[in-house]
C-alpha positions as CSV (number, residue, x, y, z in Angstrom):
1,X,11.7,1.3,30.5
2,X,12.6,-0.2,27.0
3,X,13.9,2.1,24.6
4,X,11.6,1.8,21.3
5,X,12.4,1.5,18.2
6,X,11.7,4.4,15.2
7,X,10.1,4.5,12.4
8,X,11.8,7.1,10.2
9,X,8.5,8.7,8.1
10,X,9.9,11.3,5.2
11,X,6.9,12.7,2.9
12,X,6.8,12.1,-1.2
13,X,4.7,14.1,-3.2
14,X,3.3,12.0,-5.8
15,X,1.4,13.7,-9.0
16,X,-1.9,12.2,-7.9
17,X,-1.3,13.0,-3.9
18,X,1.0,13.0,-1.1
19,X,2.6,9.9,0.6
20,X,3.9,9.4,3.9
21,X,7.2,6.6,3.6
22,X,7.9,4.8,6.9
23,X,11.0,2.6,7.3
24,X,11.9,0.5,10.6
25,X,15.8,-0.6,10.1
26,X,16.5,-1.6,6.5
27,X,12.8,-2.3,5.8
28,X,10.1,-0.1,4.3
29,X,6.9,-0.5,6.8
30,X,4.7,2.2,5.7
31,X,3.5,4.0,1.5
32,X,0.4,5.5,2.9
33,X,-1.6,8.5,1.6
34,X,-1.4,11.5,3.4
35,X,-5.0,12.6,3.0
36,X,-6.6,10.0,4.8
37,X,-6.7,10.9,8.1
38,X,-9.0,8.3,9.6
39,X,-7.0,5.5,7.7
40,X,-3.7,6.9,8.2
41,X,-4.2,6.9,12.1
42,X,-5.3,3.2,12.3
43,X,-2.3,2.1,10.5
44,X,-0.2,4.2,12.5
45,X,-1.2,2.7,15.5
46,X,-1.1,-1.0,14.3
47,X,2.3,0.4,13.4
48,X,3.6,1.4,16.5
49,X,2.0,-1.1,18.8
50,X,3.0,-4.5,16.6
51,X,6.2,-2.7,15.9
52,X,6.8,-1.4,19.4
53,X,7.9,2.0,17.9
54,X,7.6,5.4,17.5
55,X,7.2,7.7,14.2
56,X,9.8,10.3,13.5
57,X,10.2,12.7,10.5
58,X,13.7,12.0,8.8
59,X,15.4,10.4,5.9
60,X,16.7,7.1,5.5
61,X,18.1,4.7,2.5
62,X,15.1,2.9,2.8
63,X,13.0,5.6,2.3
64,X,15.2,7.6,-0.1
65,X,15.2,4.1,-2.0
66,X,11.5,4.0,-2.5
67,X,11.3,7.8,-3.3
68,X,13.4,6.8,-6.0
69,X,11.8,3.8,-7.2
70,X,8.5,5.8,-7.2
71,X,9.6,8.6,-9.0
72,X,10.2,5.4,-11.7
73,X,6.6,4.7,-11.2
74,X,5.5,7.6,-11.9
75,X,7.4,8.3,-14.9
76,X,6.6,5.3,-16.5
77,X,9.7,3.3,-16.0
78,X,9.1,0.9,-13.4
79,X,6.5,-1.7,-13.3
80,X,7.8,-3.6,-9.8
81,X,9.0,-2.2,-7.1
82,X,12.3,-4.0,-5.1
83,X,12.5,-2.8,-1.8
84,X,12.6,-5.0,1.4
85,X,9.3,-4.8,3.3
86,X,7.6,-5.2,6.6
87,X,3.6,-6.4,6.5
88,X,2.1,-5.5,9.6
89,X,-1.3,-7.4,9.9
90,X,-2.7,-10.8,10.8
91,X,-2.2,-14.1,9.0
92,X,-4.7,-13.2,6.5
93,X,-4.5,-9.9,5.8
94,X,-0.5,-10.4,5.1
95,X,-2.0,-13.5,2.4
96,X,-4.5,-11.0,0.9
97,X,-0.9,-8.3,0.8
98,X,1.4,-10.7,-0.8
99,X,-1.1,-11.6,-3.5
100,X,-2.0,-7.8,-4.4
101,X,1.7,-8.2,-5.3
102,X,1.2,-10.9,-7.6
103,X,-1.5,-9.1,-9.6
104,X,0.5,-7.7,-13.0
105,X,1.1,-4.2,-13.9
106,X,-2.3,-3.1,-15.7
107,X,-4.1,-5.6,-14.9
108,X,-7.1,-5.6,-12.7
109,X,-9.0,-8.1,-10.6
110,X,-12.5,-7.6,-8.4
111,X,-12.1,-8.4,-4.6
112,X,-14.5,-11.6,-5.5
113,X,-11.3,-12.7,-8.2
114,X,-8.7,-11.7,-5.2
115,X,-11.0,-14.1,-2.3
116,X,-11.3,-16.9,-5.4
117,X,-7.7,-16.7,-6.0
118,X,-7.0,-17.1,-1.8
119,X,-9.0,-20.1,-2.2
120,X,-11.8,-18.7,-0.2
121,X,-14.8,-17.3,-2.4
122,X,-16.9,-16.0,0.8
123,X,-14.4,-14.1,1.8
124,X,-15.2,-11.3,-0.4
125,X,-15.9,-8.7,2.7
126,X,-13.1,-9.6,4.9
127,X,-10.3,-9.5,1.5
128,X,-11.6,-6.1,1.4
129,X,-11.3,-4.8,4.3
130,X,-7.5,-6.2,4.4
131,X,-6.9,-4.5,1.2
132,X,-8.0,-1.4,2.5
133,X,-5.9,-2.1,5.9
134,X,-2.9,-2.1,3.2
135,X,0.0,0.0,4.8
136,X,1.7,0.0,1.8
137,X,-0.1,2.0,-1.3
138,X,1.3,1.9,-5.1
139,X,4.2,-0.4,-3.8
140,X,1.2,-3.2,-2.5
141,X,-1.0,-2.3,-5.7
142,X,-4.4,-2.3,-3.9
143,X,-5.4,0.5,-6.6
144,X,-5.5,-2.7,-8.8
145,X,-8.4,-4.2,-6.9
146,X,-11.8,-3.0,-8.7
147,X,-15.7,-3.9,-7.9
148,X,-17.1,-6.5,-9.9
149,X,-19.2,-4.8,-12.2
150,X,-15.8,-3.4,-13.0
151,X,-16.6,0.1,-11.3
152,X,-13.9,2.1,-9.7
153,X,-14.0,1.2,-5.3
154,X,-13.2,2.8,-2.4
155,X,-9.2,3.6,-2.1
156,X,-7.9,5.5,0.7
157,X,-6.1,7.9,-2.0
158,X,-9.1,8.6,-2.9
159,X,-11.0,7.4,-6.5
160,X,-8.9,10.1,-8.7
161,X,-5.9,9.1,-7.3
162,X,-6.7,5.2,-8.1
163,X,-7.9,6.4,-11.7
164,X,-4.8,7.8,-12.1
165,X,-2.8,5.0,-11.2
166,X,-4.8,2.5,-13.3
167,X,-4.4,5.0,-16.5
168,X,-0.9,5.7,-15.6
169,X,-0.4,1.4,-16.0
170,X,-2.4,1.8,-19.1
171,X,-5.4,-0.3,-17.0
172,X,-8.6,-1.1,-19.2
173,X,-11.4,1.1,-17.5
């Protein structure tokens, strides 16, 4: 029997809600919202069977590294974050991830803007449900992804919590 690997989950508590931080090695893996139950199970099982690993609570430099970085965040002091990360997903979904990185500090774009930008306008359904298969919350800035009548969407932090991100970048609402 092979010997799996961990993934070392530590808890933040953010002002707007807590986070659960998951590092494999010297990567983070996981910046998901606590709260979400239903979400936070499905990631954690794309986690642990693409990753072939198991969660345990713990610290690491990884995690203590993006701790840091978010307390930055959240103080107004950091607009990127600079931490080595893992995307766990399918071809696409790890295209629609690494362009929610792309998308500035304060700035926000509709899931139709996002598909256009992908080079796929049609694909207004399927960017959407990658953003919201995002393991990675704040750090992968799906909070910056908005309807496009420019109304507040679905997050899995819940719409307070993505209001508060969007104010705390200074976001236009």
């Amino acid at each position: 029997m092979s010997q799996k690997s961990e993934i070392i989950v530590t808890r933040y508590a953010s002002p707007c809600g807590d986070l659960q931080l998951g590092s494999l090695g010297e990567n983070l893996c996981l910046c998901d919202w606590v709260a979400e139950k239903g979400k936070r199970d499905y990631v954690h099982d794309r986690l642990k069977r693409h990753l072939d690993a198991r969660f345990k609570e713990g610290v690491s430099h990884v995690n203590v590294m993006a701790a840091c970085q978010l307390d930055e965040y959240f103080a107004g002091a950091r607009r990127h974050f600079e931490l080595p990360l893992i995307f766990v997903g399918t071809e696409f979904q790890k295209s629609v991830w690494r362009r929610l990185t792309e998308i500035p500090y304060g700035v926000t774009v509709s899931y139709r803007e996002l598909s256009c930008g992908l080079g796929n306008r049609q694909a207004v359904r399927a960017v959407a449900r990658a953003n919201g298969a995002n393991a990675l919350s704040v750090i992968v800035p799906c909070h910056r992804v908005i309807g496009s009548s420019g109304s507040l969407t679905g997050y899995a932090g819940g719409l307070a919590a993505k209001e508060f991100l969007l104010r705390l970048e200074g976001a236009v609402l």
